[in-house]
C-alpha positions, 0 to 999 in steps of 0.5 A: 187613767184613773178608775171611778170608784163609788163617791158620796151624793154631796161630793157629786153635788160639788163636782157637777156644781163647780163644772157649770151645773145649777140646782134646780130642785130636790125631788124626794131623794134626788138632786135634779141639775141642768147643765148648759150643754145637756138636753135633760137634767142630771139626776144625783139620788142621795146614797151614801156610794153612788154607785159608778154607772150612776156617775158615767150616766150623769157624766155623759149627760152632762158632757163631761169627760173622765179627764175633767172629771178627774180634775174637778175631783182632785179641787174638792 
């Protein structure tokens, strides 16, 4: 399995975008989406690195698996 390393906001954005998430609002500096499977919305801040316990968190939130994640990566 490969390692997570630190993404940028916008490609988080994209991920948790094309695996189901919708936009709801920006609040300050962070992106707040709803996923369908989540009981509370995923929070992306914009940082240039999101650093990788932000992502697991936001990950685990929504119901995503590493393996998933991996793939949707590899699409952008």
């Amino acid at each position: 399995m490969p390692r997570l390393y630190p993404t940028s906001w916008r490609t988080q954005l994209k991920i948790f975008e094309i695996f189901g998430c919708t936009y709801i609002r920006k609040k300050g500096s962070h992106h707040i989406l709803r996923c369908p499977k989540a009981k509370r919305a995923v929070v992306i801040p914009e940082y240039d690195e999101i650093d990788i316990d932000i992502i697991k968190s936001n990950m685990q939130t929504a119901g995503m698996s590493r393996e998933t994640y991996f793939e949707l990566m590899a699409r952008i």
